[in-house]
C-alpha positions in Angstrom: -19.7 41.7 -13.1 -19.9 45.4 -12.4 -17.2 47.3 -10.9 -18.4 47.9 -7.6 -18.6 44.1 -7.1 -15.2 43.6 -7.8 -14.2 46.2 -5.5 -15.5 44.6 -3.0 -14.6 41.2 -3.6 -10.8 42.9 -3.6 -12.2 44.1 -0.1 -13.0 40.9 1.1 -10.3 39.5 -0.4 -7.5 41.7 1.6 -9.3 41.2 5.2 -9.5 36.9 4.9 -6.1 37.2 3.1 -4.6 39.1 6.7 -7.2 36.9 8.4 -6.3 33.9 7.1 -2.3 34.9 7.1 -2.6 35.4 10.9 -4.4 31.9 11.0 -1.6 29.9 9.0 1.3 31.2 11.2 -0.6 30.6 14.3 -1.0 26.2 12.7 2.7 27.0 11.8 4.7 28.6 14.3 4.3 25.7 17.0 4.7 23.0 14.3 8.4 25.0 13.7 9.2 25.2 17.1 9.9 29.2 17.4 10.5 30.9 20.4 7.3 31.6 21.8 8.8 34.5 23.6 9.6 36.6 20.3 7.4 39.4 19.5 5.9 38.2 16.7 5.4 34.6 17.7 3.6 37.1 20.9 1.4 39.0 18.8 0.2 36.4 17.0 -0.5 34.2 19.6 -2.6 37.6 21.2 -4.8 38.1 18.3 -5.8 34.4 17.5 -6.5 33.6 21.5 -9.9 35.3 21.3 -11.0 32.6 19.0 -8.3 29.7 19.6 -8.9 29.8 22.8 -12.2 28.8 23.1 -11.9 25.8 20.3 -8.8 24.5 21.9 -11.3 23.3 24.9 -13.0 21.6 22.7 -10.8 20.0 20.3 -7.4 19.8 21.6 -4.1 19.9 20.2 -2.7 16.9 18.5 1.3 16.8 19.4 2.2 20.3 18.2 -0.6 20.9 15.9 -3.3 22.9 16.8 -6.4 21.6 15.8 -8.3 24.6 16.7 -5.9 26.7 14.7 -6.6 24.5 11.8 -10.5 24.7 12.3 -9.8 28.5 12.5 -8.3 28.7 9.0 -10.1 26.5 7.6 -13.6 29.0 8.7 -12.2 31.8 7.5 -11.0 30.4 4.0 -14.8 29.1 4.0 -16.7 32.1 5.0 -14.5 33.8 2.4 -15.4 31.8 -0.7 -19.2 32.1 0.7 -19.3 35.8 0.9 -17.7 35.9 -2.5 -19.8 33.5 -4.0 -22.9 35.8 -2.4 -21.5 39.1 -3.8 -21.6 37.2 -7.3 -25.1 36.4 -6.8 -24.3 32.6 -6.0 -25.3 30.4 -3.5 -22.9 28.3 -1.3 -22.9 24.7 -1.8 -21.9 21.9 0.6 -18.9 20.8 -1.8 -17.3 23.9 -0.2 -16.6 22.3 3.1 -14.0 19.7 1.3 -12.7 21.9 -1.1 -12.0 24.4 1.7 -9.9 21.8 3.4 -7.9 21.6 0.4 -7.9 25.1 0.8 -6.0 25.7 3.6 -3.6 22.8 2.8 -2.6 24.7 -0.5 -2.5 28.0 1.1 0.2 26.3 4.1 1.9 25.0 1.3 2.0 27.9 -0.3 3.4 30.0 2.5 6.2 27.4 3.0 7.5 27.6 -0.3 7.2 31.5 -0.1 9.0 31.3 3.3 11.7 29.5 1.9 12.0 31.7 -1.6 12.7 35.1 0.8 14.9 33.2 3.1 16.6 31.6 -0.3 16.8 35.8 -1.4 18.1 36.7 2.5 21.3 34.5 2.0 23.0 37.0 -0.3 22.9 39.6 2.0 24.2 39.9 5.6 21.2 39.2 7.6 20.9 40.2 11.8 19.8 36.9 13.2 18.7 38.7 16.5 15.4 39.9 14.2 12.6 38.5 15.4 10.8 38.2 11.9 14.4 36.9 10.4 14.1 34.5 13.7 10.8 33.2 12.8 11.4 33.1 9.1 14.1 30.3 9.8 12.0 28.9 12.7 9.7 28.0 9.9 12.4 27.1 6.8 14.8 25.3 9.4 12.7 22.3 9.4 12.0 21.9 5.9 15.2 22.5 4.6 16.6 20.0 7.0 15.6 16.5 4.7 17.0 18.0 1.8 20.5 19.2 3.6 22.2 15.7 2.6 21.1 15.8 -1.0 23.7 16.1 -3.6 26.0 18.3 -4.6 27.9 18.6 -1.6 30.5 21.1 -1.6 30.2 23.7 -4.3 29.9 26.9 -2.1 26.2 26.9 -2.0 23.1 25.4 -0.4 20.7 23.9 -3.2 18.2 22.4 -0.2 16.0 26.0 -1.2 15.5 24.5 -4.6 14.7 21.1 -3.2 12.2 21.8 -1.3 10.4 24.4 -3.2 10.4 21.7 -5.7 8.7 19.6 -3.2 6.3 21.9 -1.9 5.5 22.8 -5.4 4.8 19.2 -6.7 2.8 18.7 -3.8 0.5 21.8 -4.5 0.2 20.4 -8.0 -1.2 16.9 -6.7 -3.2 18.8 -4.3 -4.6 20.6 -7.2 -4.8 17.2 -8.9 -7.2 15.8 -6.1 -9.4 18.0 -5.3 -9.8 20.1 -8.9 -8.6 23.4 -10.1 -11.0 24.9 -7.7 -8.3 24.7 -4.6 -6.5 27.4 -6.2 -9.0 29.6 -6.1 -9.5 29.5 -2.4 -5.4 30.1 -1.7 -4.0 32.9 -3.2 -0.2 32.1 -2.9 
């Protein structure tokens, strides 16, 4: 693979990765429940409209997921591992279209248990809660960390739910990586 190739697969890499970042908090932020008036939960909600808009019409949300979100992210992961595969002198196959799924659901996964590591790191320090991106960061965490609040040890001056749960979310990306192949990982980064 020459250089220039890699270059721009790094390129392509960096504008799906924001693309696709954008995506997952726009399937995540309703599913947590954050405010919808904080600026970030605004800004993200402004750049994804253009296309969410449009798909929600036709496929409508289900409770508080966004089905068009989901559609969303899961286009860009595929039209990224497409153009990549073209830039290597491939051509796209239609076992893509699960493995994309998969995709997105280890990618989500992924960002959870990143989520949850920084908010983990935020605990030792003194933290303003009035921050919008400290606001959404436990909008997200909140409701994962909640089933593993009542887990034992109680009582020693420290919450272990962090651990819990990233060891949750991280045996779920290894069945996910069981089911559909070592191949997920490559379309999720995190």
């Amino acid at each position: 693979m020459s250089f220039f190739v890699e270059v721009a697969i790094m390129a392509v890499q960096l504008v799906f990765g924001i693309a696709l970042f954008v995506a997952g908090l726009r399937i995540i932020l309703p599913l947590s429940r954050a405010r919808f008036s904080n600026p970030l939960c605004q800004l993200v909600y402004k750049v994804t409209n253009p296309l969410v808009g449009p798909l929600s019409q036709i496929l409508p949300p289900y409770r508080k997921l966004s089905i068009a979100a989901v559609v969303l992210g899961w286009l860009i992961i595929l039209v990224e591992v497409c153009v990549i595969l073209l830039l290597l002198g491939t051509l796209p196959n239609l076992l893509l279209i699960p493995l994309s799924l998969g995709g997105l659901l280890y990618y989500l996964l992924g960002f959870a248990f990143w989520a949850i590591v920084i908010r983990a790191i935020m605990s030792f320090f003194t933290v303003d809660y009035s921050n919008p991106a400290v606001e959404v960061l436990y909008a997200i965490t909140d409701p994962l960390l909640k089933p593993f609040d009542r887990l034992p040890p109680h009582n020693v001056g420290f919450n272990l739910s962090p651990m819990y749960a990233g060891f949750a979310i991280r045996v779920a990306m290894l069945l996910l990586t069981k089911l559909f192949g070592p191949y997920v990982v490559l379309f999720a980064r995190l």
